[in-house]
VEXTOR-454232 format. One record per residue (C-alpha): residue in three letters; x, y negated, z negated. Coordinates in nm, 4 decimals. Layout:
// residues N
ALA,X,Y,Z
...
// end
This chain:
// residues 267
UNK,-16.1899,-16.6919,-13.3741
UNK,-16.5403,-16.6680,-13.5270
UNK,-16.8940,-16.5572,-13.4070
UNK,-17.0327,-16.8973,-13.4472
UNK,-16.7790,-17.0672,-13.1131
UNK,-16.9140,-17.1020,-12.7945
UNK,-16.8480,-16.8894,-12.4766
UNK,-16.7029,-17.0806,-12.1541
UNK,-16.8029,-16.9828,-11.8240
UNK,-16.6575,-17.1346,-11.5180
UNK,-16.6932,-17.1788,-11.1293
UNK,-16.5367,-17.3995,-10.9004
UNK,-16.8761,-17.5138,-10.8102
UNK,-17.2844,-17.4438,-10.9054
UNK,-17.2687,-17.0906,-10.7837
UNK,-17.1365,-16.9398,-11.1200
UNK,-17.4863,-17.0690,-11.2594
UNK,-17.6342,-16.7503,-11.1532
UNK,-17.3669,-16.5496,-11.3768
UNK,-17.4718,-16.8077,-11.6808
UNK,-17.8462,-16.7140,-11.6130
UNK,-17.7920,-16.3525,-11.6595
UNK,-17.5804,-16.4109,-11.9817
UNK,-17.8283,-16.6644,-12.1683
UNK,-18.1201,-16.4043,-12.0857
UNK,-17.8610,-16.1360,-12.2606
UNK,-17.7355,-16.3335,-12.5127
UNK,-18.0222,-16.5977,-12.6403
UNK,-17.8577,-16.6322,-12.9562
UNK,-17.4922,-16.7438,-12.7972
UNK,-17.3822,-17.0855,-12.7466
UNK,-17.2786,-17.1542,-12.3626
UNK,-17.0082,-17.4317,-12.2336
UNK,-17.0020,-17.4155,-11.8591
UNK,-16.7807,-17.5663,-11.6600
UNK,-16.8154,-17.6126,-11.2338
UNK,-16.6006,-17.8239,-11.0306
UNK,-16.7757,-17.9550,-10.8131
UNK,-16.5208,-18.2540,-10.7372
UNK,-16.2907,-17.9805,-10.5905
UNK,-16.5626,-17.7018,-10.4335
UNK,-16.5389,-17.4720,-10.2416
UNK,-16.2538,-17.2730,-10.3587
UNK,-16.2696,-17.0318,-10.0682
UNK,-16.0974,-17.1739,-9.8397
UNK,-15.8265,-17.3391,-10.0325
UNK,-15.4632,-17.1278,-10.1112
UNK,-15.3806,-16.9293,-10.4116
UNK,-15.1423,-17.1870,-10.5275
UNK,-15.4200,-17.4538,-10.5132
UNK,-15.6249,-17.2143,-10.6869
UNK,-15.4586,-17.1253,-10.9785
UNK,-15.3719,-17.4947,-11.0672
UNK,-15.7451,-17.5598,-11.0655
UNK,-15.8595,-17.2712,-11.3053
UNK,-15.5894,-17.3335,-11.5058
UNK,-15.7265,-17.6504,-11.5867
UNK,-16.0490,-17.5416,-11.6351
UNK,-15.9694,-17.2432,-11.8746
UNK,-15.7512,-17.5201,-12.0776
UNK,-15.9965,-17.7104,-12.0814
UNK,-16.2156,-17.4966,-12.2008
UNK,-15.9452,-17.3561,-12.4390
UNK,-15.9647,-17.7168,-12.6162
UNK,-16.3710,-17.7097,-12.6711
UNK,-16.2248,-17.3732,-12.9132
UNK,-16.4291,-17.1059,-12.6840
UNK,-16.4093,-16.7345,-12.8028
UNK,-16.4481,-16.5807,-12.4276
UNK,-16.4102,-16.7133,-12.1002
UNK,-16.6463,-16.5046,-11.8346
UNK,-16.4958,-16.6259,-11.4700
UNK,-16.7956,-16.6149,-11.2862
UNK,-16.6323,-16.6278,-10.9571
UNK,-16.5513,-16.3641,-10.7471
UNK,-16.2488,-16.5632,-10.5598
UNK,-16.1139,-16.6582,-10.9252
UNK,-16.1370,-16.2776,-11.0197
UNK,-15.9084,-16.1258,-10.7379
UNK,-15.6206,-16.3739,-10.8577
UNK,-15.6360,-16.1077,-11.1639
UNK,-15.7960,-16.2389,-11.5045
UNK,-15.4976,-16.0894,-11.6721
UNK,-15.2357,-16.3426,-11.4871
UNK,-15.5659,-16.6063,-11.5596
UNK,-15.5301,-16.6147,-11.9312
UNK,-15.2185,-16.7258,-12.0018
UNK,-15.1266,-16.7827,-12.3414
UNK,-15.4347,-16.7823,-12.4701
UNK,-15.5883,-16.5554,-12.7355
UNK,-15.9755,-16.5382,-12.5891
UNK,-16.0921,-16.2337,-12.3584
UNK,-16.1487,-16.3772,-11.9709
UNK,-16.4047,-16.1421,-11.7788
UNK,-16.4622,-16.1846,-11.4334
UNK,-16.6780,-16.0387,-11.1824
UNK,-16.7786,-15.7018,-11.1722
UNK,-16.7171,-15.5754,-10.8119
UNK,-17.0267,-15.3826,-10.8505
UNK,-16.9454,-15.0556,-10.6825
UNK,-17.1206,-14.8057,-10.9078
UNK,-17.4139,-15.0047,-10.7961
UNK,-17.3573,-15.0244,-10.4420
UNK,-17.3153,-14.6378,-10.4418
UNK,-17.6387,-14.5975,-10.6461
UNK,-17.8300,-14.7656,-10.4173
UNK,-17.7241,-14.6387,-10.0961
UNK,-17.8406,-14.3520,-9.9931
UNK,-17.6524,-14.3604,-9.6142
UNK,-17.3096,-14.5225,-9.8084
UNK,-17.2811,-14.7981,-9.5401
UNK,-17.2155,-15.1048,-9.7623
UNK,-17.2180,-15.4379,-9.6448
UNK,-17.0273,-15.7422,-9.8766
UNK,-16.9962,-16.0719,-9.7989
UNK,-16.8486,-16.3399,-9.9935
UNK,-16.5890,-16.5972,-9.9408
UNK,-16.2751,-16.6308,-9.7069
UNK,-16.0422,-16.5469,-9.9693
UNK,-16.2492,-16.2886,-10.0982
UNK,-16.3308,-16.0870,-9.8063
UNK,-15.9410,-16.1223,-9.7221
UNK,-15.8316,-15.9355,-10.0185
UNK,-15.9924,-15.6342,-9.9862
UNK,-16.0376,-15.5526,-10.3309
UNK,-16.4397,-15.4855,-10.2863
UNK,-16.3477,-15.2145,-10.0377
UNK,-16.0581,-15.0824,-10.2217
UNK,-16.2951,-15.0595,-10.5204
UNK,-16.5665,-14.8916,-10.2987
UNK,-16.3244,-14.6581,-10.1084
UNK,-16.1389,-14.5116,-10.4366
UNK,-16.5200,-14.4439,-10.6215
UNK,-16.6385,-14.2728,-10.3062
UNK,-16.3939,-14.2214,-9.9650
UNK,-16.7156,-14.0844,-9.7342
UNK,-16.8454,-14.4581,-9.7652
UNK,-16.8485,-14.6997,-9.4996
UNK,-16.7793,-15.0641,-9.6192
UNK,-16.8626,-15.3508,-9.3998
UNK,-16.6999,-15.6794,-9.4988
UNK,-16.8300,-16.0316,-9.3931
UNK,-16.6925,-16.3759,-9.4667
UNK,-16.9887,-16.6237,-9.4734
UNK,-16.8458,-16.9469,-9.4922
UNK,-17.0957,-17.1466,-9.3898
UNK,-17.3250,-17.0700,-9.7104
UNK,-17.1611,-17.2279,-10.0088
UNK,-17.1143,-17.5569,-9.8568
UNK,-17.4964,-17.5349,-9.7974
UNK,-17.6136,-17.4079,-10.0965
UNK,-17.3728,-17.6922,-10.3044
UNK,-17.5740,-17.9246,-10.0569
UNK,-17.9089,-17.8197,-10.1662
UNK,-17.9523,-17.7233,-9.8215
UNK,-18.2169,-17.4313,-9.8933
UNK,-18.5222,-17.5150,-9.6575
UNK,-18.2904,-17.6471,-9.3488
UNK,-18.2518,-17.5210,-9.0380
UNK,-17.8840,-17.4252,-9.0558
UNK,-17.9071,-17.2164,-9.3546
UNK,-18.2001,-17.0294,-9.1655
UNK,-17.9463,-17.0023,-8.8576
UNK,-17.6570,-16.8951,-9.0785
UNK,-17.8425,-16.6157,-9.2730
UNK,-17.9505,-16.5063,-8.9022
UNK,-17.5905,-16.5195,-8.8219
UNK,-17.4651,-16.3215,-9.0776
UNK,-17.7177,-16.0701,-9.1271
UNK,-17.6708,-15.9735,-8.7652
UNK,-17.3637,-15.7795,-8.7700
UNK,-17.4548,-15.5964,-9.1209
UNK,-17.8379,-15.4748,-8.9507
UNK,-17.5707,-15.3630,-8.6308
UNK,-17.3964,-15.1474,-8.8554
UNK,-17.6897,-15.0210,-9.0381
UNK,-17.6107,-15.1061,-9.3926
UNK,-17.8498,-15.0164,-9.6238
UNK,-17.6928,-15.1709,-9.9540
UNK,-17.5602,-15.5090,-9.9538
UNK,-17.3421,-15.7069,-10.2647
UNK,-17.3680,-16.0049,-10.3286
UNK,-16.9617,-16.1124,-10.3162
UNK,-16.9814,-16.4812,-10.4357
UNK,-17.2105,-16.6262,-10.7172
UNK,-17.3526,-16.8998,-10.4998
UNK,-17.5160,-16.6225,-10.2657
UNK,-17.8026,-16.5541,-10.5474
UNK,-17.9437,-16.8739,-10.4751
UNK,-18.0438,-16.7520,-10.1400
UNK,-18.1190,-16.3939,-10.2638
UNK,-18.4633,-16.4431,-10.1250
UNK,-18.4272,-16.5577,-9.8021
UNK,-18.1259,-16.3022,-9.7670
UNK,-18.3638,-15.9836,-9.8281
UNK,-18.6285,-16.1409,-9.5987
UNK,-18.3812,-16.1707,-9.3244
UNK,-18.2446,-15.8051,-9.3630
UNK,-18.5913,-15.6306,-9.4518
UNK,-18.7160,-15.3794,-9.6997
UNK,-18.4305,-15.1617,-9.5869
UNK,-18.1382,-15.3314,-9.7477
UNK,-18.1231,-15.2971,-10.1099
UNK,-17.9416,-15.6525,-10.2559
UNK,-17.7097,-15.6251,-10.5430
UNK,-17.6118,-15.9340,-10.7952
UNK,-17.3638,-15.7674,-10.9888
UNK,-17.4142,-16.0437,-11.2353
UNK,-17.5673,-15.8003,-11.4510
UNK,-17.2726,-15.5809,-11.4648
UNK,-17.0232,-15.8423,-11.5106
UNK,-17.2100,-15.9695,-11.8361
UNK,-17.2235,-15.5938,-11.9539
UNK,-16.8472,-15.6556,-11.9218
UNK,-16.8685,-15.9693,-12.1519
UNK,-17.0954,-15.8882,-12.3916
UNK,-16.8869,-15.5065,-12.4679
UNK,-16.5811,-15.7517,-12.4956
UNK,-16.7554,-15.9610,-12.7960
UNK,-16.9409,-15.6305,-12.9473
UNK,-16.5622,-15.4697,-12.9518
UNK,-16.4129,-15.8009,-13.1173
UNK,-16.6643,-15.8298,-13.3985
UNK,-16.7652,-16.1821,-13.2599
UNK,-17.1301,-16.1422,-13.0971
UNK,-17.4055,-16.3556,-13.2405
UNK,-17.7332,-16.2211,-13.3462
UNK,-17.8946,-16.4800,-13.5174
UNK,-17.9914,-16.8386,-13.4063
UNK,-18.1214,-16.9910,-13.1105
UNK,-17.8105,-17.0641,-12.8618
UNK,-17.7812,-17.3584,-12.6531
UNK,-17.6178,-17.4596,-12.2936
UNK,-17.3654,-17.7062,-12.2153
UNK,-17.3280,-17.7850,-11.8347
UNK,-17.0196,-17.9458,-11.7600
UNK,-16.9316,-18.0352,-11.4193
UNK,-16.6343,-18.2715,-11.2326
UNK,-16.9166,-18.4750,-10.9873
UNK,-17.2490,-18.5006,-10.8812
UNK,-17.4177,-18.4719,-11.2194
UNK,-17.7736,-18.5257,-11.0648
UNK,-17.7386,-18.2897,-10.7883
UNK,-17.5938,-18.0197,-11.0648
UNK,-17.8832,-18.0681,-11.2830
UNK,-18.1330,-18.0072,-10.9952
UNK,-17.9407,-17.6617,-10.9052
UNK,-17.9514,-17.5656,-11.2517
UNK,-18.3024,-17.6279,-11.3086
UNK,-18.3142,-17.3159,-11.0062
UNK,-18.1900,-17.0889,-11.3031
UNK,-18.1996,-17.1902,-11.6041
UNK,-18.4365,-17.2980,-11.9017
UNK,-18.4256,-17.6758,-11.9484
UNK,-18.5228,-17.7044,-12.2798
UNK,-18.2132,-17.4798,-12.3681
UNK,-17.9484,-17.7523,-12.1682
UNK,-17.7956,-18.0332,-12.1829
UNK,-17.5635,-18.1620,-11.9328
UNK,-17.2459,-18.3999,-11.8420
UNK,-16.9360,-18.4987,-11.6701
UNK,-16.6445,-18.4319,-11.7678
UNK,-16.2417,-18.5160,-11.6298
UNK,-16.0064,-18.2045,-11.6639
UNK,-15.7230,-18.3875,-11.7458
UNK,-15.8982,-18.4999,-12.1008
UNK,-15.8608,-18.2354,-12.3266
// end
């Protein structure tokens, strides 16, 4: 591998965009291939089996367009364990910071709220994360199901995302959380509208940041970070190339882009 190859970053839909933001702003000089599913989203609610055939795919995929890092910028990916993600291939895989350092830092009462997916929340790995940096905290997880599907629909001035953020931010003002992660990568689309719902009170924590901290040590450690050139970003998706260039266009610089579909069963 060389510093001049591309980094791939995958989601099973548009919500890893937010991680890809965070990297390009890090990285400028990096080349980016992305790679959503979007014939296949959401992920969440599907079983591990069904899962791990997808990202396989991907990450071979990806693997063929000779990437030198693969950040999974999905939390529901990252509890399957990037280790077991990898396979046979050479190239780091990062996933998704669980962001507890940050969670602690920012709240001062140590009643954390997390929502994400399904299959996230059902792991437990946020809490377990949470619980072994600080016992005394009180975690509060919360499946939201009823965002991604809404989000991937473009869905951001309707009436039932409104009602769902009302629905879900219910519970977490009940228990009095006062620091709130951000467990899926589709929820910073809606960052917004989620800290308007909850108040000043709440702090709101992407741990996109973090998770490209992760990346970017990875390439520093490797000898294969870039510092020289103007980097570009290729945004690959399965379906709905319109609707994903729209979305992206929420995040990301569009003179940097370029965009198109692609089958995972072409190498």
């Amino acid at each position: 591998m060389n510093k001049q190859q591309p980094i791939g970053v995958l989601d099973s839909g548009v919500g890893g965009l937010s991680v890809l933001k965070c990297l390009h702003q890090l990285l400028p000089h990096e080349d980016f291939i992305y790679v959503g599913d979007t014939a296949r989203t959401p992920y969440g609610t599907r079983t591990e089996k069904e899962i791990r055939g997808f990202v396989g795919e991907i990450i071979d995929w990806l693997a063929a367009q000779s990437v030198k890092q693969i950040v999974i910028a999905c939390n529901t990916l990252t509890m399957l364990g990037v280790d077991s993600l990898r396979g046979e291939h050479e190239f780091s895989v990062v996933g998704m910071s669980k962001g507890e350092e940050l969670l602690l830092q920012a709240s001062k009462k140590k009643k954390i709220g997390v929502i994400a997916t399904q299959f996230t929340i059902g792991t437990e790995a946020h809490k377990r994360a949470l619980l072994a940096a600080d016992p005394a905290a009180e975690v509060y997880p919360l499946a939201c199901p009823r965002f991604v599907p809404l989000i991937e629909g473009e869905q951001f001035d309707s009436a039932e995302l409104q009602d769902a953020i009302a629905e879900y931010a219910a519970p977490l003002r009940k228990a009095g959380v006062d620091a709130l992660l951000l467990g899926c990568t589709h929820f910073p689309f809606i960052r917004e509208q989620l800290e308007a719902e909850l108040g000043a009170g709440v702090k709101v924590i992407d741990p996109a940041a973090a998770t490209s901290a992760k990346a970017i040590a990875e390439l520093e450690a490797e000898g294969l970070l870039r510092t020289e050139g103007a980097g570009r970003v290729d945004v690959c998706c399965t379906a709905d190339l319109a609707r994903v260039e729209r979305l992206a266009a929420r995040m990301l610089p569009a003179q940097d882009c370029s965009f198109r579909l692609i089958e995972l069963s072409k190498k």
